[in-house]
TIMI-2910 file (N, C-alpha, C, CB; in pm, 1 decimal, decimal comma, always signed):
<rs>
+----------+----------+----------+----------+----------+----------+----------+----------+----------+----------+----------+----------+------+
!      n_x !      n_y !      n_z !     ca_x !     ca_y !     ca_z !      c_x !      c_y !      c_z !     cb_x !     cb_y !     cb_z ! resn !
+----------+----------+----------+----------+----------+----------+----------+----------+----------+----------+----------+----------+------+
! +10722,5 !  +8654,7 ! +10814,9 ! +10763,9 !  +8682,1 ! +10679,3 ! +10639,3 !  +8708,6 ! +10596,2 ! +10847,1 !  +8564,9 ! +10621,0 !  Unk !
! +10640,5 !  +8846,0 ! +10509,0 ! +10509,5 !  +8871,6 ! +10514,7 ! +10516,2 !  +8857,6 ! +10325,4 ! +10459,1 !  +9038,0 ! +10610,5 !  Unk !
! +10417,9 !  +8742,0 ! +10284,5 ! +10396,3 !  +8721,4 ! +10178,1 ! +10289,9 !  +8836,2 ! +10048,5 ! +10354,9 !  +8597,9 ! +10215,1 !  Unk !
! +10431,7 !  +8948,4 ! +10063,7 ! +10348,2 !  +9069,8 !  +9947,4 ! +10505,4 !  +9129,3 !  +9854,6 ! +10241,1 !  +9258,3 ! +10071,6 !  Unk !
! +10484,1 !  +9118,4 !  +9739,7 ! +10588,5 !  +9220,2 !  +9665,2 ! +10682,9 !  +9285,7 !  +9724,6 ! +10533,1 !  +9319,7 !  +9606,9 !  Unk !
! +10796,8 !  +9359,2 !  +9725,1 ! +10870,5 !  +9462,5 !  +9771,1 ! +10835,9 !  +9603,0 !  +9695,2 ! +11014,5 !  +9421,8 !  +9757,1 !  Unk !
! +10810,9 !  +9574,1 !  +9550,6 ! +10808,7 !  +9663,0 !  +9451,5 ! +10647,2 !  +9724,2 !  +9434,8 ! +10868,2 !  +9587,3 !  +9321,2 !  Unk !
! +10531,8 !  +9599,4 !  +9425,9 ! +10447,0 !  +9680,7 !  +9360,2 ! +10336,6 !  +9678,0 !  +9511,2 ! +10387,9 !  +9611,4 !  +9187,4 !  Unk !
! +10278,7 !  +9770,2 !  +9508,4 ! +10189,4 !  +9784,2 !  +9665,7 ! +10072,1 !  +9634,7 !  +9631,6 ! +10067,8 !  +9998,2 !  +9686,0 !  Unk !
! +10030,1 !  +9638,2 !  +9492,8 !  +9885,2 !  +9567,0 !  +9503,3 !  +9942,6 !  +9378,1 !  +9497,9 !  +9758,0 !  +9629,7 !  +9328,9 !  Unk !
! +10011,0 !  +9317,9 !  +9488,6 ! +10060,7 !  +9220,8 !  +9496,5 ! +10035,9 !  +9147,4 !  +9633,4 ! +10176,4 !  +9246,1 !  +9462,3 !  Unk !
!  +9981,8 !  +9079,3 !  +9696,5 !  +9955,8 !  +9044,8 !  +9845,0 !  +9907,0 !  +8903,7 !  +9856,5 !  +9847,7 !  +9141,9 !  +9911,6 !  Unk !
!  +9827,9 !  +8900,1 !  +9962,2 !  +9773,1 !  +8747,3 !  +9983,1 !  +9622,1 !  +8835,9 !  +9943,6 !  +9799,3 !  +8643,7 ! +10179,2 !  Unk !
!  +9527,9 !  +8708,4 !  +9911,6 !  +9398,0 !  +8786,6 !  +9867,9 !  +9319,6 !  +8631,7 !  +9951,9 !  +9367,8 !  +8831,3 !  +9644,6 !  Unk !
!  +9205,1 !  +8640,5 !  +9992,9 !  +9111,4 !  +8548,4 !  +9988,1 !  +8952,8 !  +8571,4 !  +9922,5 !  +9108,0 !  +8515,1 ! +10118,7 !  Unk !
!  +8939,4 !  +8402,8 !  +9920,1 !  +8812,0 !  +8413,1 !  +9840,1 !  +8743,9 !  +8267,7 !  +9897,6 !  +8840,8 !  +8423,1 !  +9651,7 !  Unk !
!  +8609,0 !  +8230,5 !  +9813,9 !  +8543,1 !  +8127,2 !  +9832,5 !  +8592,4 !  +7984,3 !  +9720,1 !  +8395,9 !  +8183,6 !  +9819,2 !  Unk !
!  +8607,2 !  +7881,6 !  +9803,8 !  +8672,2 !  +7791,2 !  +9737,4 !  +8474,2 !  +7664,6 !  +9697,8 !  +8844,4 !  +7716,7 !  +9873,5 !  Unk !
!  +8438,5 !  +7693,9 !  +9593,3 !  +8300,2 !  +7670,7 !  +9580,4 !  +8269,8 !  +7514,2 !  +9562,8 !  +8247,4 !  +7754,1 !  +9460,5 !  Unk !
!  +8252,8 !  +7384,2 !  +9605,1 !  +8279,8 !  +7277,5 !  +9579,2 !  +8142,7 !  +7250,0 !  +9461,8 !  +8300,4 !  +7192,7 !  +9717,6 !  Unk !
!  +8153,1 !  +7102,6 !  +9433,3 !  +8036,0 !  +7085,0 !  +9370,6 !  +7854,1 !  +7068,5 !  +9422,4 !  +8079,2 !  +6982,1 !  +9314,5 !  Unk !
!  +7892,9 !  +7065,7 !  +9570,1 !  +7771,1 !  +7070,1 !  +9659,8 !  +7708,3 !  +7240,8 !  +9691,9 !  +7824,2 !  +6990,3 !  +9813,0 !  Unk !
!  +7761,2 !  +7315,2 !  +9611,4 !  +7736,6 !  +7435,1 !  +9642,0 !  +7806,7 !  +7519,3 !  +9818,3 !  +7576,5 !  +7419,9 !  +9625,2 !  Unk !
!  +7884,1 !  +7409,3 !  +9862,0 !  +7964,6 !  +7497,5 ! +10008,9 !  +8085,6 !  +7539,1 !  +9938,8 !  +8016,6 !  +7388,5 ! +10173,0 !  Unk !
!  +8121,9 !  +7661,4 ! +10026,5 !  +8182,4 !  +7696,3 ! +10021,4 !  +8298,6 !  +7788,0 ! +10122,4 !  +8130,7 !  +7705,6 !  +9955,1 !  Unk !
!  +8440,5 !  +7747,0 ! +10122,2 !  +8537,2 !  +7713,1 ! +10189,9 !  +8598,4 !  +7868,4 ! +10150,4 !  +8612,5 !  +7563,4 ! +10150,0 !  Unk !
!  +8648,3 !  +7893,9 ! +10296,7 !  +8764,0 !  +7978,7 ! +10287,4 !  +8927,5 !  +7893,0 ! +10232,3 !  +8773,1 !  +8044,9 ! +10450,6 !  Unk !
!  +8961,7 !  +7987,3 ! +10063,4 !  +9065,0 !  +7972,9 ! +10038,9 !  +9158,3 !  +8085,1 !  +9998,9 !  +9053,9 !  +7893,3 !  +9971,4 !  Unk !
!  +9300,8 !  +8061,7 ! +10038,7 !  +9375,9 !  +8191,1 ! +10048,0 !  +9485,6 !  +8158,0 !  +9941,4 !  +9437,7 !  +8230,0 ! +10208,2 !  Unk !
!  +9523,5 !  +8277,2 !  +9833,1 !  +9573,8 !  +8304,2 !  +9739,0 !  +9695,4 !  +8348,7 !  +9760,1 !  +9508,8 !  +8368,4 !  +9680,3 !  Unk !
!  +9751,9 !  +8304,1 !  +9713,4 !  +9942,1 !  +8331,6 !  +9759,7 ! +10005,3 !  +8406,9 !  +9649,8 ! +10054,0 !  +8167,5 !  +9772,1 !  Unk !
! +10076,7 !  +8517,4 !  +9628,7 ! +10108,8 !  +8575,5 !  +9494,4 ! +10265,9 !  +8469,8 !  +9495,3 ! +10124,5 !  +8788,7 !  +9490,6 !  Unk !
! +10267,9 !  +8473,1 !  +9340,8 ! +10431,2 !  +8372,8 !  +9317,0 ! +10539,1 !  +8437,0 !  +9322,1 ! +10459,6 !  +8300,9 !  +9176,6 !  Unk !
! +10561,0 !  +8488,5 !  +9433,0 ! +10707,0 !  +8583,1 !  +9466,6 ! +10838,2 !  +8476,7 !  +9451,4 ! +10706,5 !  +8655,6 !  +9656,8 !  Unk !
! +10927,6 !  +8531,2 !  +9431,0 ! +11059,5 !  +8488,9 !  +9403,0 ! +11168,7 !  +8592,8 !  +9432,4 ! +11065,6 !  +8449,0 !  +9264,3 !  Unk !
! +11255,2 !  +8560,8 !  +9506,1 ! +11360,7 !  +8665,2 !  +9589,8 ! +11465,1 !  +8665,9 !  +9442,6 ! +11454,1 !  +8582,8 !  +9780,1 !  Unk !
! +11482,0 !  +8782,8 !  +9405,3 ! +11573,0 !  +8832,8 !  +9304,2 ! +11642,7 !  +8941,6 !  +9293,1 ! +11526,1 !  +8837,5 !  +9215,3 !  Unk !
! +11759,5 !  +8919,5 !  +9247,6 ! +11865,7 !  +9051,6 !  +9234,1 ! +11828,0 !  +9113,2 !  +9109,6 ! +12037,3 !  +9013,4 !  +9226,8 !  Unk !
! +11862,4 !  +9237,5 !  +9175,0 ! +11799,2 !  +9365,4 !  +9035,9 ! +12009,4 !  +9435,0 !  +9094,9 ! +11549,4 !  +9549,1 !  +9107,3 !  Unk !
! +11965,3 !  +9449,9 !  +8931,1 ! +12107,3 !  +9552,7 !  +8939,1 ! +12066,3 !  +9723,1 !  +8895,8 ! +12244,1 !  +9485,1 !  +8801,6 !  Unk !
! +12136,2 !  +9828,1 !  +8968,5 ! +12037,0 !  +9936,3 !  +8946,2 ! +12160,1 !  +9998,4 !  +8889,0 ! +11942,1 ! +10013,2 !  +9077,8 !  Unk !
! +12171,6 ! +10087,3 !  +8703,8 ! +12298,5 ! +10108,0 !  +8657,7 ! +12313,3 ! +10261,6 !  +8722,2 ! +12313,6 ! +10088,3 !  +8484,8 !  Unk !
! +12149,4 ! +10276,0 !  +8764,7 ! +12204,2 ! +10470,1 !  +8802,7 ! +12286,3 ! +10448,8 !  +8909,0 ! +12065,9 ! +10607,6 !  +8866,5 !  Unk !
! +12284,3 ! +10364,7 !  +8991,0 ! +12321,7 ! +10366,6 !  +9157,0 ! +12442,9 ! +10308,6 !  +9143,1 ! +12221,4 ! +10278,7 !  +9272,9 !  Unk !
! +12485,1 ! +10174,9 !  +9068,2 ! +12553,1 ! +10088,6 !  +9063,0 ! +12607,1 ! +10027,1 !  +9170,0 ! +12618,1 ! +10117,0 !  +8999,4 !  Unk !
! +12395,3 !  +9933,0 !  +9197,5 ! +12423,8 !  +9904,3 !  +9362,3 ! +12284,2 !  +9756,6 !  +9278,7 ! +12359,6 ! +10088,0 !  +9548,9 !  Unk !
! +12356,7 !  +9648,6 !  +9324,3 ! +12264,7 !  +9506,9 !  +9352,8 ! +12165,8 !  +9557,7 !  +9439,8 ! +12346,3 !  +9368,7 !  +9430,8 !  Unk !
! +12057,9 !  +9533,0 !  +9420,9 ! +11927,7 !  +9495,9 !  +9495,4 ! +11873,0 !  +9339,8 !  +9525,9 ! +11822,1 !  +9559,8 !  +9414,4 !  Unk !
! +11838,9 !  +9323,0 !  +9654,4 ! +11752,6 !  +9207,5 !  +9624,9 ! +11659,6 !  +9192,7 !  +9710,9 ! +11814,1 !  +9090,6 !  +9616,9 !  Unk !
! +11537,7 !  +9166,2 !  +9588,6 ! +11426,4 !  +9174,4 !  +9649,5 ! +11305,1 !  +9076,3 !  +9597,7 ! +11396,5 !  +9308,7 !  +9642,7 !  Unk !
! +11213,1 !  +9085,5 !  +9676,3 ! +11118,7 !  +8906,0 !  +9676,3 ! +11020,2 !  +9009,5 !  +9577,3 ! +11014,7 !  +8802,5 !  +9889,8 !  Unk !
! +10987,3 !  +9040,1 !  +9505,7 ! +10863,6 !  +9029,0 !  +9370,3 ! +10807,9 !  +8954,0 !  +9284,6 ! +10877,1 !  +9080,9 !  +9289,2 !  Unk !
! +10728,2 !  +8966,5 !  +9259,9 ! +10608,1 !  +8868,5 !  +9208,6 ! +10664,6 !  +8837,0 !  +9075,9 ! +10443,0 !  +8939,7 !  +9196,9 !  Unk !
! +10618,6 !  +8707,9 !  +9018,3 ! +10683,4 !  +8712,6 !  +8869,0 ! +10638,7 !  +8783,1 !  +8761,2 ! +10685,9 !  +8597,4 !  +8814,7 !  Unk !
! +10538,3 !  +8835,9 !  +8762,7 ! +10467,8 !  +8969,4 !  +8715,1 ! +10546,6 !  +9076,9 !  +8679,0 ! +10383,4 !  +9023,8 !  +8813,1 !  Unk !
! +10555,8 !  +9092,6 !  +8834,3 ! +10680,8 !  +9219,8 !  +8820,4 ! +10797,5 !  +9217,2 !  +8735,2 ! +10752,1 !  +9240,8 !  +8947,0 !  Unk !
! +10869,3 !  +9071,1 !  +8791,2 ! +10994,9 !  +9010,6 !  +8694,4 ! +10937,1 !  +9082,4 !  +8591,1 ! +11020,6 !  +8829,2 !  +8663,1 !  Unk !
! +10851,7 !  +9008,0 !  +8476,0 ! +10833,7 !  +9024,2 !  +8381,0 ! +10839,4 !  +9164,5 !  +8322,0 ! +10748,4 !  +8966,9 !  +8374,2 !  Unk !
! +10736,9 !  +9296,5 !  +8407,0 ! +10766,7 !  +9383,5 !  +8342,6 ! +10890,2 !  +9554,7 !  +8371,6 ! +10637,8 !  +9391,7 !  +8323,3 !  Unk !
! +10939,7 !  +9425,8 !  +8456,7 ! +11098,0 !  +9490,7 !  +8463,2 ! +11204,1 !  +9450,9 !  +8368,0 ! +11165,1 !  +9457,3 !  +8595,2 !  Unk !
! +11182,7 !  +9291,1 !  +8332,4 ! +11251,4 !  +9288,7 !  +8197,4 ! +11176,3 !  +9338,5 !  +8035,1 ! +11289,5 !  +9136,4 !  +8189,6 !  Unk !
! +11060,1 !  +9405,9 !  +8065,5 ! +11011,1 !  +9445,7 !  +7974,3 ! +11066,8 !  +9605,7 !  +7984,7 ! +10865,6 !  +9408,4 !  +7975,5 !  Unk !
! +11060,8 !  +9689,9 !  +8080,5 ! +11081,9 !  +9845,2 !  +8010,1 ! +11299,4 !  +9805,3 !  +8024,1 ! +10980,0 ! +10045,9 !  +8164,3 !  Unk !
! +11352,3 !  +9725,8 !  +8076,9 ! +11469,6 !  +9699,9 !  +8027,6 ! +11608,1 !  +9740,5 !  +8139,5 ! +11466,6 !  +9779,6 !  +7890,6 !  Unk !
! +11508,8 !  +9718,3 !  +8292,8 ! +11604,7 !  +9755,8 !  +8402,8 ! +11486,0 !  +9767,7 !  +8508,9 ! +11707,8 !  +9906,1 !  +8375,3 !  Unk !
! +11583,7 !  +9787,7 !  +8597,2 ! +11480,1 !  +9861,9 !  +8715,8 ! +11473,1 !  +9965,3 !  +8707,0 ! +11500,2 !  +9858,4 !  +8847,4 !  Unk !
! +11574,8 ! +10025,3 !  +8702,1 ! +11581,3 ! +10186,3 !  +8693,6 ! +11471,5 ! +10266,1 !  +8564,2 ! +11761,7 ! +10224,4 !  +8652,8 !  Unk !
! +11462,1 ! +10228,0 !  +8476,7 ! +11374,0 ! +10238,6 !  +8370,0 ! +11187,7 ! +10196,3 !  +8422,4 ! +11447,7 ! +10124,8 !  +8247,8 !  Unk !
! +11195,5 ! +10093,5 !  +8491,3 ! +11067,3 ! +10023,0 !  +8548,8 ! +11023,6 ! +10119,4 !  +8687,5 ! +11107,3 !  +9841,9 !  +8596,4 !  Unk !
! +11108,6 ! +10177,0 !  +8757,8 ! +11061,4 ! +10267,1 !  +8861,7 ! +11023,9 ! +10367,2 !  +8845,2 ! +11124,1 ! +10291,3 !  +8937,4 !  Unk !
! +11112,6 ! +10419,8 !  +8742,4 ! +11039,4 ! +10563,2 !  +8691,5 ! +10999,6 ! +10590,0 !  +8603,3 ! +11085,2 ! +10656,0 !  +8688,4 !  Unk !
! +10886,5 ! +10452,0 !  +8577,9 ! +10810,3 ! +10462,5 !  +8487,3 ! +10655,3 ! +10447,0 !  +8563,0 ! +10854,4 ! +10361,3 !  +8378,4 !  Unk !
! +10663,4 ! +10429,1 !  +8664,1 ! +10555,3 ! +10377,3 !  +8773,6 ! +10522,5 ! +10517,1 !  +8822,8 ! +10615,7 ! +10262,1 !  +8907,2 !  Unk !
! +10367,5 ! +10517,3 !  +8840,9 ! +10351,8 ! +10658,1 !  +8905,1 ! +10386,7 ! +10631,4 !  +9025,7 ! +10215,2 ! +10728,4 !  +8902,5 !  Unk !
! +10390,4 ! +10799,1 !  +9150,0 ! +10440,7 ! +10760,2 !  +9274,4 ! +10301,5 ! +10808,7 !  +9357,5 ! +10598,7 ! +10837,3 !  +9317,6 !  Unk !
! +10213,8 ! +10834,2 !  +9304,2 ! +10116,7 ! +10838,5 !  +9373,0 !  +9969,3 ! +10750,3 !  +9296,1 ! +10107,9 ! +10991,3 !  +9399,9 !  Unk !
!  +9850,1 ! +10735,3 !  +9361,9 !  +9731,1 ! +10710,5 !  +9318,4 !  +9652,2 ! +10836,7 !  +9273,4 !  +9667,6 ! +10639,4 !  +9416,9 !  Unk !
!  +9740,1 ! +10906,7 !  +9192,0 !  +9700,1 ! +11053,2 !  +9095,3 !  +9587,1 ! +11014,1 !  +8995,9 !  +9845,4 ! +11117,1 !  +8988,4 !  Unk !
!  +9615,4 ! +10925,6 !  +8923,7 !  +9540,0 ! +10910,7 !  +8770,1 !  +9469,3 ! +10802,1 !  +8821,7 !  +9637,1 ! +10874,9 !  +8613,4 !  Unk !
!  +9446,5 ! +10776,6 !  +8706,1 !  +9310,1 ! +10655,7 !  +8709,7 !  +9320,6 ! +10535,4 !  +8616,6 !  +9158,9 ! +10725,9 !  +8659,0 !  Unk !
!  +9259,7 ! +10445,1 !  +8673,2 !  +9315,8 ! +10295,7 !  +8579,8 !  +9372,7 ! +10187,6 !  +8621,3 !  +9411,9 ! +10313,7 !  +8490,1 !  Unk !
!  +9434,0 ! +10110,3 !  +8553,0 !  +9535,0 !  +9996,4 !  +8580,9 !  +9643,9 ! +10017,1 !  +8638,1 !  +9574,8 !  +9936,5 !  +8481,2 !  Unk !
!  +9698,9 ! +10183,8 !  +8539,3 !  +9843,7 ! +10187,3 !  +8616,5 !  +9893,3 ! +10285,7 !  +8792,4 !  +9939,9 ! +10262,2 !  +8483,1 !  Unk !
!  +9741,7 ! +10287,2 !  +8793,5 !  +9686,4 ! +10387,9 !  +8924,8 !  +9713,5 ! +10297,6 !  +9061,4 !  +9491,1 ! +10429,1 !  +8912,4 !  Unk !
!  +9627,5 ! +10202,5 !  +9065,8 !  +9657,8 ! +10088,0 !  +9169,9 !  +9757,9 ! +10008,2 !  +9126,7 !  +9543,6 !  +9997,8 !  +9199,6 !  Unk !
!  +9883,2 ! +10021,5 !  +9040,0 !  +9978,4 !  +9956,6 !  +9077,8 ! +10096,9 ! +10035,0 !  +9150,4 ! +10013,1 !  +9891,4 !  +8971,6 !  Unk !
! +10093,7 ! +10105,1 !  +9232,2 ! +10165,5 ! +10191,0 !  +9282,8 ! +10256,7 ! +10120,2 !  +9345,3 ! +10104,7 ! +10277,5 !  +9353,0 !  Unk !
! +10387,9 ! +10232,1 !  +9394,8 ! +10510,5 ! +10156,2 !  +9437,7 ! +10466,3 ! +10157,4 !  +9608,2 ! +10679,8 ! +10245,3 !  +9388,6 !  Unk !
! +10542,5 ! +10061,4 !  +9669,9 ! +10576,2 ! +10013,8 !  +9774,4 ! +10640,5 ! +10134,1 !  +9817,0 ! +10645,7 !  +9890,9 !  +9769,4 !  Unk !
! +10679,8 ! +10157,0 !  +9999,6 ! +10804,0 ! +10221,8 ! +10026,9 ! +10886,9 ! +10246,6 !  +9982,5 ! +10850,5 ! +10199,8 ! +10079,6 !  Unk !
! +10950,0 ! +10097,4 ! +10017,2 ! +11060,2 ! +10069,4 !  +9951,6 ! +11157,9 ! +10116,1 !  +9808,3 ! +11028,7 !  +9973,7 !  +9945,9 !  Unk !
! +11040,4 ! +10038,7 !  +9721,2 ! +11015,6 ! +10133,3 !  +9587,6 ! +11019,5 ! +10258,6 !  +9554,4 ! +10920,1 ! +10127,3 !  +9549,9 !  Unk !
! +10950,1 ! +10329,2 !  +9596,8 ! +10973,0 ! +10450,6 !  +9634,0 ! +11092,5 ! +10524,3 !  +9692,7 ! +10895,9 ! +10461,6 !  +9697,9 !  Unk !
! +11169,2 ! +10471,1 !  +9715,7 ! +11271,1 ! +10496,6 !  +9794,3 ! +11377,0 ! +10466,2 !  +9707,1 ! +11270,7 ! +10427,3 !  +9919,9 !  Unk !
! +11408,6 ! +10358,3 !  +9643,4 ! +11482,0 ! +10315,7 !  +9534,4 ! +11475,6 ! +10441,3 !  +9400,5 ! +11414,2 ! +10162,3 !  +9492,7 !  Unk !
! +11336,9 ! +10457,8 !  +9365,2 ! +11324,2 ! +10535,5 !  +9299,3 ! +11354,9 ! +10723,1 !  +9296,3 ! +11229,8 ! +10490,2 !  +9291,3 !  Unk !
! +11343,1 ! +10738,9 !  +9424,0 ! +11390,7 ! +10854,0 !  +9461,2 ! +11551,1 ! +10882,8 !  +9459,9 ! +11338,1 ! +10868,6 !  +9582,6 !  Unk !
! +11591,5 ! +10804,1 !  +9514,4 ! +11751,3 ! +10752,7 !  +9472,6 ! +11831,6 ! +10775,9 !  +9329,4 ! +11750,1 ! +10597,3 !  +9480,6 !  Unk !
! +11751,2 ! +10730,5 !  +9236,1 ! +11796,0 ! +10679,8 !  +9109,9 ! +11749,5 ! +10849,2 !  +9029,4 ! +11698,4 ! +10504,3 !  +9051,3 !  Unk !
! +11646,8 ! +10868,0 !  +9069,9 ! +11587,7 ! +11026,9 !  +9043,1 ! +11723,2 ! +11126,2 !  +9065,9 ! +11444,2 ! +11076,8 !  +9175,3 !  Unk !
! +11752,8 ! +11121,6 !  +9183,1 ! +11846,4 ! +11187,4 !  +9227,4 ! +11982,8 ! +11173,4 !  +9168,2 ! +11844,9 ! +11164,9 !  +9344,4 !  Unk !
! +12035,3 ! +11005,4 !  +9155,7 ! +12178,5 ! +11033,5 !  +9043,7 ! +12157,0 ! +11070,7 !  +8916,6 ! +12267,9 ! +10909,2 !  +9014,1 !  Unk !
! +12044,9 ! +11028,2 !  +8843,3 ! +12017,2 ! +11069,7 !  +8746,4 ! +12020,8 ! +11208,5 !  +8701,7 ! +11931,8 ! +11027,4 !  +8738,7 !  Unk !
! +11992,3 ! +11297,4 !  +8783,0 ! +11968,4 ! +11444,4 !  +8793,7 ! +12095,2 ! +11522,3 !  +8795,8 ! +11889,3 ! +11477,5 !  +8918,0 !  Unk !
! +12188,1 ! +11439,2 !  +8933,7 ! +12311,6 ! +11517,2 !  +8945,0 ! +12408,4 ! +11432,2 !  +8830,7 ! +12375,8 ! +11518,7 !  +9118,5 !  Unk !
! +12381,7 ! +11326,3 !  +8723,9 ! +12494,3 ! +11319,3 !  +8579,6 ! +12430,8 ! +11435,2 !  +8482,3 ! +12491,2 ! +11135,4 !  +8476,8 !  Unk !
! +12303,3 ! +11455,1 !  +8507,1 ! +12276,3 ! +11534,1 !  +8377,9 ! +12323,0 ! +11680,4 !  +8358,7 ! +12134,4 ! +11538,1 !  +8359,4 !  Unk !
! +12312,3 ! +11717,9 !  +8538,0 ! +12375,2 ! +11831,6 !  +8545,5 ! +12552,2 ! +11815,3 !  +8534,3 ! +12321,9 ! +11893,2 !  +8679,0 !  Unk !
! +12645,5 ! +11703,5 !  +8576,3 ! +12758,6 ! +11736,1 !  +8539,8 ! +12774,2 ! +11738,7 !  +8374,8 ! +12845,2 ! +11647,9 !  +8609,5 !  Unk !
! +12654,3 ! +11624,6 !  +8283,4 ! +12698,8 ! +11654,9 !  +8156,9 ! +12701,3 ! +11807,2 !  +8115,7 ! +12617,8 ! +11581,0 !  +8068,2 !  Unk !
! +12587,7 ! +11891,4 !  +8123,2 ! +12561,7 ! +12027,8 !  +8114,9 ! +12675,1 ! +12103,9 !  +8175,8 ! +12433,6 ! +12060,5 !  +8179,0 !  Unk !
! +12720,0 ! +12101,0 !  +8240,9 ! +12861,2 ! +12172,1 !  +8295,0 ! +13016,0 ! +12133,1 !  +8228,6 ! +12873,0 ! +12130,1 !  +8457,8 !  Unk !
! +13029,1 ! +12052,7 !  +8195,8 ! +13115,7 ! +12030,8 !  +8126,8 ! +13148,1 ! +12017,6 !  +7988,3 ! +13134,9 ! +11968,7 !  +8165,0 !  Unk !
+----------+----------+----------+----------+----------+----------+----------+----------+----------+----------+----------+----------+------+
</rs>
């Protein structure tokens, strides 16, 4: 069971030096605070559930869905910055391509009708 995000690629296990007061220093390993959670997706109108970091939580209830939070994420490491290395997962990617896609075919039935 592999302790990394579903959603965002940079979320993982990380290690570092755990530095005591004698100046040694210890291999210690960093655990991200994942939590298995249902996302409801309104383009798809399909439950998700998936283990993401509480990070993520957070700024999925910040743009106000998932569907809003995926395609708001770039899908490649195009640009540069903060929002560059937070790129989507597979998975993610995959969700998002999805939601791209109903999204596309309501806009075209609104336009037709």
């Amino acid at each position: 069971m592999s302790r990394r995000c579903d959603l965002i690629a940079a979320f993982g296990k990380q290690k570092g030096n755990q530095v005591s007061h004698s100046n040694r220093k210890m291999i210690k390993h960093f655990k991200p605070n994942l939590q298995t959670m249902e996302f409801h997706s309104e383009a798809l109108n399909q439950k998700f559930r998936l283990k993401v970091s509480v990070k993520t939580n957070r700024t999925i209830v910040k743009y106000g869905g998932l569907d809003e939070f995926l395609l708001s994420r770039p899908a490649s490491k195009a640009g540069s910055g903060r929002a560059a290395c937070k790129i989507l997962t597979p998975l993610g990617l995959k969700i998002r391509r999805a939601v791209k896609k109903k999204k596309a075919v309501v806009a075209t039935q609104v336009v037709n009708s």
